[in-house]
N, C-alpha and C positions, 0 to 999 in steps of 0.2 A: 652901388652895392649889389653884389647876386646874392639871390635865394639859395640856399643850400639846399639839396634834396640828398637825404642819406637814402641808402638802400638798404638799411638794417632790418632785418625781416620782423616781423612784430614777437614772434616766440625767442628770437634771439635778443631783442631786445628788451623785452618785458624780465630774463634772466640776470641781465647785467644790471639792468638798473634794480633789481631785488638785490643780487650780489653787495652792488654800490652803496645800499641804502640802511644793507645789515653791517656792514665794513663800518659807514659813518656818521649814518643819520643823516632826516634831513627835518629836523626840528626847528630851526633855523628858517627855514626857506619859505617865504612870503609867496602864493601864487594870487593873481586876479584873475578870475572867469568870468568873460563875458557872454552870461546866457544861461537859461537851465532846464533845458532840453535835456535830451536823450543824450549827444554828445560833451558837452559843458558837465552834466551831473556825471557822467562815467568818468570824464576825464580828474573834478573834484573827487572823486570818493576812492579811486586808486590815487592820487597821490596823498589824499589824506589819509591811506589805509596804508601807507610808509612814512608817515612822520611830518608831513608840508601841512604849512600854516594855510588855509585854501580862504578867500570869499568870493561868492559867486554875486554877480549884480544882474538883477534882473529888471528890464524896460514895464514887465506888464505885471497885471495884478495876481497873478499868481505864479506857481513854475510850470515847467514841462513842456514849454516851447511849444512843438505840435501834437505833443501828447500832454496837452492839458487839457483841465478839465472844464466848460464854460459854467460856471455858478451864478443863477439870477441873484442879484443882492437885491431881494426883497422879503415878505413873510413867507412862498412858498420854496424859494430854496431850489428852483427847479436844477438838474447838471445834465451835459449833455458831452460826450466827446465827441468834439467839434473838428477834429483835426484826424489822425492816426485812428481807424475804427479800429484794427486788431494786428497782431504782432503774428507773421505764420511763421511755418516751419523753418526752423533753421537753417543756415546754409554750411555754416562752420561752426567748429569742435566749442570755439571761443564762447561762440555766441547761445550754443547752446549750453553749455556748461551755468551760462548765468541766467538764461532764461531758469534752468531747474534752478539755480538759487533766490533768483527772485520767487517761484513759487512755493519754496521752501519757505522765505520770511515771511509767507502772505501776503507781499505785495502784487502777484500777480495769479490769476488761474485761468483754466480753459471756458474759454465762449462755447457753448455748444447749443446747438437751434436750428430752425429751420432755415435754409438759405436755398436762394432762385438766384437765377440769368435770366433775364430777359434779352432773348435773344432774336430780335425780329416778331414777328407775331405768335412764336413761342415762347413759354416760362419755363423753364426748363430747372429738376433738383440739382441743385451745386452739388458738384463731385466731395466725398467725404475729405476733408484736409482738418490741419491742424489749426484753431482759430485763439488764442489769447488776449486778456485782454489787462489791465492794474485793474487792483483791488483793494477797496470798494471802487475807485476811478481810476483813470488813465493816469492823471499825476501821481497817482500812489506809487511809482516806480522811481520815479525823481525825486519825489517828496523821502522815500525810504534811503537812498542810495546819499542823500542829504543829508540824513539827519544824522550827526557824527561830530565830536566832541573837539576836531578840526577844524570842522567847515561851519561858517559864519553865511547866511544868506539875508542880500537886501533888495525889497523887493521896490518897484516902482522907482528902481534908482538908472537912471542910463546911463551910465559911464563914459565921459573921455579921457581917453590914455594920451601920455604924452610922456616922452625919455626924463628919465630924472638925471641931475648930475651924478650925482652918485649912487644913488641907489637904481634898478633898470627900469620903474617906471612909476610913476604918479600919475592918479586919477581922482577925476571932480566930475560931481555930480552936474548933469547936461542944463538943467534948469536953476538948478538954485546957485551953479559955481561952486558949491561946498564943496572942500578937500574929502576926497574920502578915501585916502591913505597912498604910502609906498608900498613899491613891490617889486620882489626880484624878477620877475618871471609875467608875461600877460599871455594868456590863453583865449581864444576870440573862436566862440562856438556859432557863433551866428551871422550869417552871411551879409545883413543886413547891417549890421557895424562898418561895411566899407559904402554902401549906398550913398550917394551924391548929398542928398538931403538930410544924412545925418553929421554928427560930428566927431563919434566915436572914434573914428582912426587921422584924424582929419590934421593934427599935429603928431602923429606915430611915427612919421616918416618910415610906412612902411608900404610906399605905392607899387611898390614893384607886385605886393601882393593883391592889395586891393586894384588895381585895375583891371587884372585879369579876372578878379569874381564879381568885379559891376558886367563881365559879359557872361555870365551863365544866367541861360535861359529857365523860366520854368512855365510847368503848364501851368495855366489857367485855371482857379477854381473858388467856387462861389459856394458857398453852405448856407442852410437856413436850421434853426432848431424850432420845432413845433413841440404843444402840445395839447394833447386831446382831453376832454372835460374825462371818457369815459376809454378803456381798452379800447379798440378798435373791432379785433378780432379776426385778423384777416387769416389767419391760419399761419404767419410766417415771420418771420426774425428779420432779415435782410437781401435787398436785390438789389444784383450787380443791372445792371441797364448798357447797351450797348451803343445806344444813341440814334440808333437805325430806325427805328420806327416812331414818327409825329406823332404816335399818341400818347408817350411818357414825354413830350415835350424836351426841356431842359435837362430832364435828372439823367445823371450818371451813380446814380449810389441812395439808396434808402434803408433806416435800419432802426431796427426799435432798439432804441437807446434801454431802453427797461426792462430786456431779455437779457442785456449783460448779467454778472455776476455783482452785486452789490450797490444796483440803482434801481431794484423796485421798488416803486412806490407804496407800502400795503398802508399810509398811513392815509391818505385821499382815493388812490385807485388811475389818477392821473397817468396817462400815458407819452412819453416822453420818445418824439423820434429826431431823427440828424437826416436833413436829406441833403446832397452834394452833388452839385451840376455835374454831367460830362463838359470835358476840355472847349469842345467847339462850339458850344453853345455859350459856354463862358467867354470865351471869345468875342464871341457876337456880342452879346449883355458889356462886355467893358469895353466893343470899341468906343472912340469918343468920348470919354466918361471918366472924370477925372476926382469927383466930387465924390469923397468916401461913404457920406450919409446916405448918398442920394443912391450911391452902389449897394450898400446895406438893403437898402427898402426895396431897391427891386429885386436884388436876390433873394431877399424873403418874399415877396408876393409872388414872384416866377415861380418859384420851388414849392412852393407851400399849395400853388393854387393847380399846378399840373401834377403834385403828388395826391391832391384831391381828386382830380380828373382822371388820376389811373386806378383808384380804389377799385372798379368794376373788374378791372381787367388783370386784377392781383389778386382776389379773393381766391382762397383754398377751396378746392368742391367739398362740398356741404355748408359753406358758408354762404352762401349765395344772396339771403333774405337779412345780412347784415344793415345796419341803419348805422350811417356816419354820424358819430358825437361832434358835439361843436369845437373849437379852435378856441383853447382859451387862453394862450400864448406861442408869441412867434417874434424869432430873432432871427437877423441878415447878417452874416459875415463875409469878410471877402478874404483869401488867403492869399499874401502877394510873391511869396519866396518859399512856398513848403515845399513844392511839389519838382526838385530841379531835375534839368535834361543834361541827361550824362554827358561831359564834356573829356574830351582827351587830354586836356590840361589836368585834370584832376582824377580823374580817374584809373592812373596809372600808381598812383600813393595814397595810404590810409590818412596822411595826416601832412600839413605842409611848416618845418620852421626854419627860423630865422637865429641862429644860434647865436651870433655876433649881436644880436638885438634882443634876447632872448626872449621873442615871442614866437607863439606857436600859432595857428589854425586848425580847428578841427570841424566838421558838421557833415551832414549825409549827401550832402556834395562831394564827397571824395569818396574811391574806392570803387570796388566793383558792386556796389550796391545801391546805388544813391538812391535816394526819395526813403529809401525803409531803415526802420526801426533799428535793423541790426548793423545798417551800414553806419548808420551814425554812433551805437555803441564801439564797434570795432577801430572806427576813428577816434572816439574818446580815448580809449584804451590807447592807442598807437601815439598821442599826442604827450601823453603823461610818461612814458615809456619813453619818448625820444627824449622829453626836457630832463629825467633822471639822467638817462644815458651823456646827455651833455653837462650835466653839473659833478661827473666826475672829475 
Protein backbone atom coordinates (compact mmCIF):
# COMPACT_ATOMS: atom_id res chain seq x y z
CA UNK A 1 0.00 0.00 0.00
CA UNK A 2 1.51 3.73 -0.62
CA UNK A 3 1.00 6.48 1.55
CA UNK A 4 -0.68 9.32 -0.11
CA UNK A 5 0.68 12.74 0.45
CA UNK A 6 -1.83 15.42 -1.00
CA UNK A 7 -0.32 18.84 -1.70
CA UNK A 8 -3.51 20.64 -0.70
CA UNK A 9 -2.35 23.69 0.75
CA UNK A 10 -3.95 24.04 4.40
CA UNK A 11 -5.97 27.55 3.45
CA UNK A 12 -7.32 25.62 0.44
CA UNK A 13 -8.02 23.02 2.21
CA UNK A 14 -9.44 24.09 5.40
CA UNK A 15 -12.30 25.99 2.62
CA UNK A 16 -13.39 22.92 1.04
CA UNK A 17 -13.84 20.88 3.60
CA UNK A 18 -16.02 24.12 5.33
CA UNK A 19 -17.70 24.18 1.84
CA UNK A 20 -18.16 20.23 2.23
CA UNK A 21 -19.46 20.26 5.69
CA UNK A 22 -22.19 23.06 5.10
CA UNK A 23 -23.39 21.16 1.68
CA UNK A 24 -23.80 17.95 4.12
CA UNK A 25 -22.84 17.57 7.38
CA UNK A 26 -20.80 15.59 9.16
CA UNK A 27 -22.94 14.42 12.04
CA UNK A 28 -22.58 11.17 11.23
CA UNK A 29 -18.98 10.69 11.33
CA UNK A 30 -17.23 8.83 14.28
CA UNK A 31 -13.52 10.12 14.63
CA UNK A 32 -10.86 8.36 17.47
CA UNK A 33 -7.89 10.62 18.56
CA UNK A 34 -5.04 9.23 19.85
CA UNK A 35 -3.65 11.90 22.33
CA UNK A 36 -4.38 15.23 23.74
CA UNK A 37 -1.76 17.38 23.11
CA UNK A 38 -1.66 20.40 21.30
CA UNK A 39 -2.09 18.52 18.12
CA UNK A 40 -4.91 15.74 18.82
CA UNK A 41 -7.05 18.65 20.93
CA UNK A 42 -6.87 21.15 17.56
CA UNK A 43 -7.24 18.39 15.36
CA UNK A 44 -10.83 17.24 17.88
CA UNK A 45 -12.10 20.67 18.24
CA UNK A 46 -12.07 21.77 14.43
CA UNK A 47 -13.76 18.70 13.47
CA UNK A 48 -16.10 18.79 16.28
CA UNK A 49 -16.66 22.65 15.44
CA UNK A 50 -18.21 20.98 11.81
CA UNK A 51 -20.44 18.31 13.02
CA UNK A 52 -17.94 14.99 13.82
CA UNK A 53 -18.62 12.69 16.54
CA UNK A 54 -14.83 13.08 18.10
CA UNK A 55 -13.22 10.82 21.30
CA UNK A 56 -9.98 11.66 22.30
CA UNK A 57 -8.16 8.64 24.36
CA UNK A 58 -5.52 9.69 26.46
CA UNK A 59 -2.43 7.19 28.05
CA UNK A 60 -1.77 9.53 31.05
CA UNK A 61 -3.52 11.14 33.89
CA UNK A 62 -4.28 14.13 32.53
CA UNK A 63 -4.35 15.98 28.86
CA UNK A 64 -1.98 18.28 27.08
CA UNK A 65 0.61 16.05 26.10
CA UNK A 66 3.64 18.43 26.58
CA UNK A 67 1.68 21.15 27.49
CA UNK A 68 0.41 19.71 30.61
CA UNK A 69 0.26 20.40 33.64
CA UNK A 70 2.25 17.99 36.39
CA UNK A 71 -0.45 18.11 39.62
CA UNK A 72 1.12 16.47 42.98
CA UNK A 73 -1.89 14.23 44.07
CA UNK A 74 -1.53 15.07 47.55
CA UNK A 75 -3.00 17.71 50.32
CA UNK A 76 -0.75 20.49 48.81
CA UNK A 77 -1.68 20.37 45.17
CA UNK A 78 1.59 21.62 44.18
CA UNK A 79 1.49 22.17 39.49
CA UNK A 80 4.41 22.67 37.74
CA UNK A 81 4.68 23.04 33.71
CA UNK A 82 6.79 20.30 33.25
CA UNK A 83 7.03 20.25 29.42
CA UNK A 84 6.24 23.44 27.08
CA UNK A 85 7.48 26.53 29.54
CA UNK A 86 5.84 29.14 27.00
CA UNK A 87 4.11 29.60 23.54
CA UNK A 88 6.33 32.84 21.59
CA UNK A 89 5.68 34.70 18.75
CA UNK A 90 3.91 33.51 16.06
CA UNK A 91 5.11 32.64 12.94
CA UNK A 92 1.94 32.38 10.84
CA UNK A 93 -1.43 34.21 10.25
CA UNK A 94 -3.01 30.70 11.39
CA UNK A 95 -1.56 30.32 14.35
CA UNK A 96 -1.64 33.63 15.50
CA UNK A 97 -5.30 34.34 14.74
CA UNK A 98 -5.84 31.43 17.52
CA UNK A 99 -3.26 32.35 19.79
CA UNK A 100 -5.60 35.84 20.24
CA UNK A 101 -8.59 33.44 20.43
CA UNK A 102 -7.39 31.51 22.96
CA UNK A 103 -6.63 34.70 24.93
CA UNK A 104 -9.83 35.97 24.22
CA UNK A 105 -11.62 32.74 26.11
CA UNK A 106 -9.12 33.08 29.06
CA UNK A 107 -7.40 30.14 28.38
CA UNK A 108 -4.31 31.67 27.63
CA UNK A 109 -2.19 35.13 28.62
CA UNK A 110 1.14 36.89 28.37
CA UNK A 111 4.07 35.70 30.83
CA UNK A 112 5.82 38.71 31.43
CA UNK A 113 9.05 38.86 34.14
CA UNK A 114 12.31 38.82 34.46
CA UNK A 115 14.25 36.61 32.15
CA UNK A 116 18.44 35.94 31.83
CA UNK A 117 20.97 33.86 29.54
CA UNK A 118 23.46 32.63 30.87
CA UNK A 119 25.81 32.86 28.64
CA UNK A 120 29.46 31.75 29.72
CA UNK A 121 30.42 33.62 32.78
CA UNK A 122 27.82 36.29 31.90
CA UNK A 123 24.05 36.74 32.83
CA UNK A 124 22.97 38.56 30.51
CA UNK A 125 18.80 40.45 30.32
CA UNK A 126 16.88 38.42 27.61
CA UNK A 127 16.05 40.45 24.61
CA UNK A 128 12.11 41.70 25.10
CA UNK A 129 9.98 38.91 23.15
CA UNK A 130 6.73 37.70 23.24
CA UNK A 131 6.25 35.03 26.24
CA UNK A 132 2.59 33.11 26.69
CA UNK A 133 1.58 30.81 28.57
CA UNK A 134 -2.51 28.57 29.58
CA UNK A 135 -4.36 29.92 31.98
CA UNK A 136 -4.59 29.34 35.11
CA UNK A 137 -1.94 26.19 33.52
CA UNK A 138 -0.57 25.03 30.47
CA UNK A 139 -3.48 22.42 29.92
CA UNK A 140 -5.86 25.00 30.12
CA UNK A 141 -5.56 25.26 26.20
CA UNK A 142 -6.33 21.54 25.69
CA UNK A 143 -8.67 21.30 28.41
CA UNK A 144 -10.65 24.63 26.79
CA UNK A 145 -10.40 23.59 23.01
CA UNK A 146 -12.02 20.14 24.63
CA UNK A 147 -14.46 20.95 26.23
CA UNK A 148 -17.41 20.81 23.58
CA UNK A 149 -20.64 19.06 23.42
CA UNK A 150 -18.87 16.71 20.43
CA UNK A 151 -16.04 15.65 21.96
CA UNK A 152 -15.94 12.85 24.60
CA UNK A 153 -12.52 12.42 26.51
CA UNK A 154 -11.11 9.24 28.20
CA UNK A 155 -8.42 9.55 30.28
CA UNK A 156 -5.88 6.77 31.29
CA UNK A 157 -7.24 4.68 28.41
CA UNK A 158 -4.44 3.62 25.72
CA UNK A 159 -5.91 2.58 22.91
CA UNK A 160 -5.35 -0.16 20.23
CA UNK A 161 -6.77 0.45 16.73
CA UNK A 162 -7.15 -2.28 14.50
CA UNK A 163 -9.37 -2.14 10.84
CA UNK A 164 -12.97 -2.98 11.44
CA UNK A 165 -14.86 -5.10 8.72
CA UNK A 166 -17.13 -2.64 8.19
CA UNK A 167 -16.80 -0.03 9.98
CA UNK A 168 -12.86 1.79 9.39
CA UNK A 169 -11.78 1.00 12.72
CA UNK A 170 -12.08 -0.59 16.29
CA UNK A 171 -10.36 0.09 19.38
CA UNK A 172 -9.69 -1.71 22.92
CA UNK A 173 -8.40 -0.56 25.71
CA UNK A 174 -4.46 -1.76 26.02
CA UNK A 175 -4.89 -3.29 29.45
CA UNK A 176 -8.16 -4.18 30.31
CA UNK A 177 -8.96 -5.53 26.28
CA UNK A 178 -12.34 -3.61 26.87
CA UNK A 179 -14.04 -2.65 23.53
CA UNK A 180 -13.96 0.97 23.50
CA UNK A 181 -15.98 1.54 20.25
CA UNK A 182 -16.01 1.83 16.27
CA UNK A 183 -14.99 4.38 14.14
CA UNK A 184 -14.89 5.96 10.91
CA UNK A 185 -11.77 7.66 10.72
CA UNK A 186 -8.44 7.18 13.55
CA UNK A 187 -6.41 10.27 13.98
CA UNK A 188 -2.81 9.28 15.92
CA UNK A 189 -1.35 12.58 17.46
CA UNK A 190 1.22 10.99 19.15
CA UNK A 191 4.41 9.62 17.90
CA UNK A 192 4.77 7.17 20.49
CA UNK A 193 1.63 5.10 19.33
CA UNK A 194 3.99 3.64 16.70
CA UNK A 195 7.05 2.86 19.39
CA UNK A 196 8.13 -0.87 19.32
CA UNK A 197 7.01 -1.33 22.93
CA UNK A 198 3.63 -0.36 22.54
CA UNK A 199 0.62 -1.71 20.89
CA UNK A 200 -1.29 1.04 19.60
CA UNK A 201 -0.65 0.72 15.90
CA UNK A 202 0.62 -2.83 16.20
CA UNK A 203 -2.63 -4.51 14.30
CA UNK A 204 -3.39 -1.07 12.14
CA UNK A 205 -1.57 -2.36 9.39
CA UNK A 206 -0.33 0.88 8.84
CA UNK A 207 3.77 0.32 8.90
CA UNK A 208 4.50 1.97 5.94
CA UNK A 209 3.83 4.92 8.37
CA UNK A 210 5.13 3.78 11.63
CA UNK A 211 8.49 2.71 10.68
CA UNK A 212 9.45 5.82 9.38
CA UNK A 213 8.49 7.70 12.86
CA UNK A 214 10.25 4.89 15.07
CA UNK A 215 13.46 6.75 13.11
CA UNK A 216 12.93 10.34 14.36
CA UNK A 217 15.25 11.34 16.48
CA UNK A 218 14.70 13.55 19.51
CA UNK A 219 16.92 15.63 21.99
CA UNK A 220 17.32 14.49 25.11
CA UNK A 221 15.87 15.91 28.24
CA UNK A 222 15.42 15.43 31.93
CA UNK A 223 13.14 17.86 34.18
CA UNK A 224 13.00 18.14 37.80
CA UNK A 225 10.08 20.16 39.61
CA UNK A 226 11.18 21.73 43.03
CA UNK A 227 9.75 23.45 45.68
CA UNK A 228 10.90 25.85 48.16
CA UNK A 229 9.55 26.16 51.91
CA UNK A 230 9.85 30.10 51.38
CA UNK A 231 10.24 32.60 47.79
CA UNK A 232 13.54 32.47 46.99
CA UNK A 233 14.08 35.88 45.87
CA UNK A 234 16.47 35.89 43.37
CA UNK A 235 15.40 39.00 41.62
CA UNK A 236 14.32 36.74 38.33
CA UNK A 237 11.53 34.77 36.58
CA UNK A 238 13.58 32.45 34.21
CA UNK A 239 17.19 31.42 32.64
CA UNK A 240 18.01 30.12 29.42
CA UNK A 241 21.63 28.33 30.37
CA UNK A 242 23.97 27.68 27.53
CA UNK A 243 25.69 24.58 28.99
CA UNK A 244 29.14 26.11 28.48
CA UNK A 245 30.08 26.88 31.68
CA UNK A 246 30.65 23.70 34.81
CA UNK A 247 29.24 25.89 37.26
CA UNK A 248 25.25 25.48 36.21
CA UNK A 249 26.28 22.00 35.92
CA UNK A 250 23.47 20.08 34.07
CA UNK A 251 20.71 22.86 33.62
CA UNK A 252 19.66 24.00 30.41
CA UNK A 253 16.41 25.97 31.54
CA UNK A 254 15.17 27.32 35.02
CA UNK A 255 11.92 29.13 35.81
CA UNK A 256 9.79 30.01 38.54
CA UNK A 257 6.84 28.19 37.76
CA UNK A 258 4.91 30.92 40.12
CA UNK A 259 5.72 34.01 38.23
CA UNK A 260 3.42 32.46 35.62
CA UNK A 261 -0.13 33.97 35.30
CA UNK A 262 -2.38 31.79 37.67
CA UNK A 263 0.08 29.40 39.81
CA UNK A 264 0.84 31.66 42.72
CA UNK A 265 0.69 30.36 45.65
CA UNK A 266 -0.66 33.38 48.02
CA UNK A 267 -2.43 30.55 50.14
CA UNK A 268 1.22 29.02 51.85
CA UNK A 269 3.84 31.42 49.96
CA UNK A 270 5.51 28.15 48.55
CA UNK A 271 7.50 28.58 45.71
CA UNK A 272 7.25 26.30 42.82
CA UNK A 273 10.16 26.06 40.06
CA UNK A 274 10.74 23.55 36.72
CA UNK A 275 14.32 23.21 36.18
CA UNK A 276 15.25 21.23 32.51
CA UNK A 277 18.60 19.73 31.70
CA UNK A 278 20.57 20.92 28.56
CA UNK A 279 20.61 18.31 25.74
CA UNK A 280 24.30 16.98 26.42
CA UNK A 281 24.22 16.52 29.81
CA UNK A 282 21.04 14.72 29.40
CA UNK A 283 22.77 12.66 27.27
CA UNK A 284 25.38 11.74 29.52
CA UNK A 285 22.83 11.18 32.61
CA UNK A 286 20.76 8.32 30.22
CA UNK A 287 23.63 6.73 28.64
CA UNK A 288 23.40 3.16 30.01
CA UNK A 289 20.27 3.79 31.91
CA UNK A 290 17.53 2.05 31.03
CA UNK A 291 15.51 1.87 34.57
CA UNK A 292 12.74 4.81 34.47
CA UNK A 293 12.74 5.26 38.35
CA UNK A 294 16.26 5.10 38.80
CA UNK A 295 16.29 8.09 35.72
CA UNK A 296 13.66 9.89 37.67
CA UNK A 297 15.85 10.23 40.88
CA UNK A 298 18.85 11.18 39.31
CA UNK A 299 17.36 13.85 37.16
CA UNK A 300 15.82 15.15 40.18
CA UNK A 301 19.01 15.16 42.41
CA UNK A 302 21.21 16.44 39.37
CA UNK A 303 18.98 19.22 38.60
CA UNK A 304 17.68 20.24 41.91
CA UNK A 305 21.29 20.01 43.53
CA UNK A 306 23.33 22.12 40.71
CA UNK A 307 20.14 24.67 40.51
CA UNK A 308 21.16 24.97 44.35
CA UNK A 309 24.81 25.33 43.52
CA UNK A 310 24.09 28.28 41.05
CA UNK A 311 21.76 30.33 43.53
CA UNK A 312 25.12 32.69 44.17
CA UNK A 313 25.82 33.15 40.66
CA UNK A 314 21.99 34.07 39.64
CA UNK A 315 21.13 36.56 42.49
CA UNK A 316 19.99 40.04 41.07
CA UNK A 317 22.37 42.94 42.55
CA UNK A 318 20.87 44.03 45.64
CA UNK A 319 19.98 40.58 46.50
CA UNK A 320 23.24 39.43 47.49
CA UNK A 321 22.45 38.65 51.54
CA UNK A 322 19.56 36.35 50.25
CA UNK A 323 19.32 33.06 52.66
CA UNK A 324 18.17 29.75 50.67
CA UNK A 325 14.79 28.29 52.13
CA UNK A 326 14.74 24.68 52.50
CA UNK A 327 13.45 22.07 49.58
CA UNK A 328 10.25 20.79 50.74
CA UNK A 329 9.42 18.89 47.60
CA UNK A 330 11.06 17.54 44.43
CA UNK A 331 10.16 15.48 41.43
CA UNK A 332 12.26 13.72 38.43
CA UNK A 333 10.98 13.29 34.94
CA UNK A 334 12.31 12.19 32.02
CA UNK A 335 10.92 13.32 28.52
CA UNK A 336 11.39 10.56 26.01
CA UNK A 337 9.79 11.86 22.44
CA UNK A 338 8.85 15.79 23.19
CA UNK A 339 11.54 17.46 21.96
CA UNK A 340 11.88 15.95 17.96
CA UNK A 341 14.84 16.64 15.36
CA UNK A 342 13.61 17.99 12.27
CA UNK A 343 13.48 15.26 9.76
CA UNK A 344 13.11 15.57 5.87
CA UNK A 345 10.63 12.91 5.89
CA UNK A 346 8.32 15.01 7.66
CA UNK A 347 9.03 18.14 7.36
CA UNK A 348 8.03 18.94 4.08
CA UNK A 349 3.84 18.21 5.22
CA UNK A 350 1.66 19.60 8.00
CA UNK A 351 0.17 16.48 8.46
CA UNK A 352 0.55 12.66 6.92
CA UNK A 353 -2.78 10.39 5.56
CA UNK A 354 -3.79 7.35 4.75
CA UNK A 355 -6.99 7.91 2.81
CA UNK A 356 -7.75 4.22 1.63
CA UNK A 357 -7.36 3.47 5.44
CA UNK A 358 -8.72 6.45 6.71
CA UNK A 359 -6.17 7.25 9.13
CA UNK A 360 -4.55 10.32 9.58
CA UNK A 361 -1.20 11.44 11.62
CA UNK A 362 -0.55 14.65 13.09
CA UNK A 363 2.10 15.97 15.98
CA UNK A 364 4.84 18.59 15.98
CA UNK A 365 7.10 16.33 14.23
CA UNK A 366 5.73 17.56 10.97
CA UNK A 367 6.13 20.76 9.32
CA UNK A 368 8.50 23.56 9.42
CA UNK A 369 8.25 23.82 13.08
CA UNK A 370 8.65 20.90 14.82
CA UNK A 371 9.30 20.70 18.72
CA UNK A 372 6.87 24.05 19.09
CA UNK A 373 3.51 24.81 20.11
CA UNK A 374 2.36 26.09 17.03
CA UNK A 375 3.79 23.46 14.78
CA UNK A 376 1.85 21.02 16.22
CA UNK A 377 -1.42 23.18 16.28
CA UNK A 378 -0.90 23.90 12.48
CA UNK A 379 -0.66 20.04 12.04
CA UNK A 380 -3.83 19.61 14.08
CA UNK A 381 -5.56 21.88 11.85
CA UNK A 382 -4.10 20.48 8.51
CA UNK A 383 -5.03 16.76 9.63
CA UNK A 384 -8.88 17.54 10.36
CA UNK A 385 -8.89 19.69 7.10
CA UNK A 386 -7.41 16.63 4.84
CA UNK A 387 -9.79 13.91 6.56
CA UNK A 388 -13.08 16.49 5.64
CA UNK A 389 -11.54 16.98 2.30
CA UNK A 390 -11.50 13.23 1.84
CA UNK A 391 -14.97 12.28 3.08
CA UNK A 392 -16.42 14.23 0.35
Amino acid sequence: MTIRFTKLTPRRASALAIATTLARGTNSLRVAVLGSGIAGSTAARTLADRGAEVTVFEAGFGIGGRTSTRITRDEFRYQFDHGAQYIGSPKTEAFRNALDGWRSDGSAKEWTGRFRTARGLELEEDETKDRFVGYPAMHSICRNMLHHENIKVKLRSRANASPHEIEGWELAHDRTKEPLGTFDWLIVSDRNSAALHREDLTAANVEEFASKTRHIESVKSLAAMVVFEKPLGLGIDAVQFDGKDPKYGALGWAARDSSKPGRERKMDEKECWVLQSHPEAAMKILRDRTNLDEIREIAKDVLVNDFLNSIPFLIASGNEDIKIPPVVAAIGHRWSAAFPIPSEDFSQRDCQIMASKKFVACGDYFGKLPGRVEGAYLSGVSAANQLLFHEI
